[in-house]
C-alpha positions as CSV (number, residue, x, y, z in Angstrom):
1,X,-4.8,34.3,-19.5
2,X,-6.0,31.3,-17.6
3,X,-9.4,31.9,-15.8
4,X,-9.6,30.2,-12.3
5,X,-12.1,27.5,-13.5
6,X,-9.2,26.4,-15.7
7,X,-6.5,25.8,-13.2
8,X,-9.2,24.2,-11.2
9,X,-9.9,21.6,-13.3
10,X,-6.4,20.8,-14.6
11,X,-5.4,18.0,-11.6
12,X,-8.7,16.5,-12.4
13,X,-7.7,16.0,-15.8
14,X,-3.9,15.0,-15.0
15,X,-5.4,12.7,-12.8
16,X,-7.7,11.2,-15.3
17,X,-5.0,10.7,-18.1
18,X,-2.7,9.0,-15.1
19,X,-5.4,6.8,-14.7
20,X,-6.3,6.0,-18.1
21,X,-2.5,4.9,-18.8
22,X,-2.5,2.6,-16.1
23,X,-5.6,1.2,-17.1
24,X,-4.2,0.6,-20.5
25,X,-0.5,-0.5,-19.4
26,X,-0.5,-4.1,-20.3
27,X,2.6,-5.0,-18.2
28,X,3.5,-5.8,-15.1
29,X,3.0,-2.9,-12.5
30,X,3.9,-1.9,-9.2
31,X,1.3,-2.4,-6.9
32,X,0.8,-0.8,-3.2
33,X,-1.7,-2.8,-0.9
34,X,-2.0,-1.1,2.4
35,X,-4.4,-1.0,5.2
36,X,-6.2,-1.4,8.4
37,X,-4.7,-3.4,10.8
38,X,-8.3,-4.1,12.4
39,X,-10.0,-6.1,9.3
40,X,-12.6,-9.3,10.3
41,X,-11.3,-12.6,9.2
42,X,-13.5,-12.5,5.8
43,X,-12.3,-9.3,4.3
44,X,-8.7,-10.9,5.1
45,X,-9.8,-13.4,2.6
46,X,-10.2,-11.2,0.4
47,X,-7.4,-9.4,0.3
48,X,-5.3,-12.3,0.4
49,X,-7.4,-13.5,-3.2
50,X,-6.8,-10.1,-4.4
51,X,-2.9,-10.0,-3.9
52,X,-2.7,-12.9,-4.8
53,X,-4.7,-12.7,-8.2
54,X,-2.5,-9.3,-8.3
55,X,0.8,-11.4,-8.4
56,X,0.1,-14.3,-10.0
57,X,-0.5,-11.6,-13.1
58,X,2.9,-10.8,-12.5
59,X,2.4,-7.1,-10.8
60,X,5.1,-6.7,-7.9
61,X,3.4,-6.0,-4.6
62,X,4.7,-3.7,-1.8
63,X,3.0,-3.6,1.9
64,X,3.9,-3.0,5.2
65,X,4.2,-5.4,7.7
66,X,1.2,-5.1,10.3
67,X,-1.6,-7.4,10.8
68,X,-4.7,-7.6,9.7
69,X,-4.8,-6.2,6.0
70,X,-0.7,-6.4,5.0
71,X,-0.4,-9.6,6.6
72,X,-3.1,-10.5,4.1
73,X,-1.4,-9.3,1.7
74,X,1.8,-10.8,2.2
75,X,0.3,-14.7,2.3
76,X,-1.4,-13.7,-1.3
77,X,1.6,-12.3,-2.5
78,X,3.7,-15.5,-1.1
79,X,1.5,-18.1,-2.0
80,X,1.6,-16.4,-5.7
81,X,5.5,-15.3,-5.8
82,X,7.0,-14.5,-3.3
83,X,10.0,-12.8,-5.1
84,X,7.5,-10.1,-6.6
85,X,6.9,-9.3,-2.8
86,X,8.2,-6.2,-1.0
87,X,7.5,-5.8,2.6
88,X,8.7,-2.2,3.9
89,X,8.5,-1.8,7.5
90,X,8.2,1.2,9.6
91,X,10.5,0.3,12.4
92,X,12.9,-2.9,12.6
93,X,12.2,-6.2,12.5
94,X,12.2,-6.5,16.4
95,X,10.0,-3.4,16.9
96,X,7.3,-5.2,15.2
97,X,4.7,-7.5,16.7
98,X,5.5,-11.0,18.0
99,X,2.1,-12.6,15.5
100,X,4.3,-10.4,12.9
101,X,7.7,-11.6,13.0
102,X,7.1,-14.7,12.0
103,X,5.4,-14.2,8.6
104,X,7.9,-11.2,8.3
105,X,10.9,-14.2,8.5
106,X,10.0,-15.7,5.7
107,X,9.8,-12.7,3.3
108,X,12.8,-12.4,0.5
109,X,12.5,-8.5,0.4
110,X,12.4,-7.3,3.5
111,X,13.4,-3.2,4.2
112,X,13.6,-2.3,8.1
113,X,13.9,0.9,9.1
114,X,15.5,1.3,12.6
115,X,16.3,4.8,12.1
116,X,12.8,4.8,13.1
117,X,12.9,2.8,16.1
118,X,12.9,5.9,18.5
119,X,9.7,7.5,16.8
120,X,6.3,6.2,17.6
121,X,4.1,3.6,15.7
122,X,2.2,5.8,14.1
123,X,4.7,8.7,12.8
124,X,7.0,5.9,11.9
125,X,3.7,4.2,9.9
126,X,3.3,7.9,8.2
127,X,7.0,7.8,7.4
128,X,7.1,4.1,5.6
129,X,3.7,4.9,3.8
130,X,5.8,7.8,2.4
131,X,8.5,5.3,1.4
132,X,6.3,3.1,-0.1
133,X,4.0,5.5,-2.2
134,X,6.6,6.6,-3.9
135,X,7.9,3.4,-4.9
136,X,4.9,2.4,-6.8
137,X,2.5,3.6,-9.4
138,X,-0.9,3.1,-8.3
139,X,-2.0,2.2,-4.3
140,X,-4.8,0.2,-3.5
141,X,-6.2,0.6,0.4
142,X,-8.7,-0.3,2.6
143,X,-9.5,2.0,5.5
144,X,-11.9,3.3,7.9
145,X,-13.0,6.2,7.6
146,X,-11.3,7.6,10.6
147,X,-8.0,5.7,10.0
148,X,-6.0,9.0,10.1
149,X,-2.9,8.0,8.5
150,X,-4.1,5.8,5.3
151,X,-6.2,8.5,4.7
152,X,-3.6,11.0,4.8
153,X,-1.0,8.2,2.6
154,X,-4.1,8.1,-0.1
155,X,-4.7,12.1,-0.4
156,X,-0.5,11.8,-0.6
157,X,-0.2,9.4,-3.2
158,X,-3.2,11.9,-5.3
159,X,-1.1,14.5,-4.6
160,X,2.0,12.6,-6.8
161,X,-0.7,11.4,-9.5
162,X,-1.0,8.1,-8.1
163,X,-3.8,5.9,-9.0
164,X,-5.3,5.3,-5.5
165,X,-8.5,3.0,-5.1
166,X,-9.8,3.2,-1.8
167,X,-12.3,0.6,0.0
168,X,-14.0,1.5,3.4
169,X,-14.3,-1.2,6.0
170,X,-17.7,0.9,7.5
């Protein structure tokens, strides 16, 4: 019989061991880099260096298309290589902000989903996050603590025994 304390502590340890391989796993991975769309110009920086250290490795990255911390992402990722890109939006192309489309152009690997045109930003957002967890093998994200939705894409990707690092803006 399996006493409660057990069961409790199982995920913990499946989560641990998931962690530990990717840790160890010398190849290439794939990499999730979501977050805020509200990030100041020097954490932008940042990310950008980050996905673009990330790629250059040769790890494919997979984002979103907003602004702010996947546009960041998708200038690393670029600048590195930008066939290891993936760029998943939530909506179509023409759903997504004019500063956007630009940038979103010039991507190789480009998913739209206008089956989600008629939905709104943010259950559409929920939706693609979905699509894009499950996709890769660990997620890397950078949110407020009140940003509702990568909050909720981070305790989902835990929840499929993703390795998920999480950075707070505040």
């Amino acid at each position: 019989m399996i006493n409660q304390s057990q069961s409790i502590d199982q995920p913990k340890v499946d989560t641990l061991a998931q962690e530990l391989a990717t840790i160890q796993q010398t190849g290439a991975k794939r990499i999730a880099l979501l977050g805020s769309r509200h990030v100041p110009l020097t954490h932008q920086h940042l990310i950008e260096m980050m996905s673009y250290a990330l790629v250059l490795s040769g790890n494919r990255l997979l984002t979103s298309g907003a602004t702010g911390t996947n546009s960041a992402a998708i200038r690393g990722a670029t600048r590195a290589d930008a066939n290891l890109l993936t760029v998943i939006l939530p909506q179509s192309l023409e759903r997504q902000p004019q500063e956007s489309r630009q940038q979103l152009e010039q991507v190789m690997h480009l998913v739209e989903n206008p089956a989600n045109d008629q939905l709104s930003l943010a259950e559409a957002s929920a939706l693609c996050n979905q699509e894009i967890i499950s996709r890769c093998q660990q997620l890397i994200c950078f949110a407020f603590h009140d940003s509702q939705t990568l909050l909720q894409t981070c305790q989902e990707a835990e929840d499929q025994r993703k390795v998920v690092t999480l950075f707070y803006f505040d």
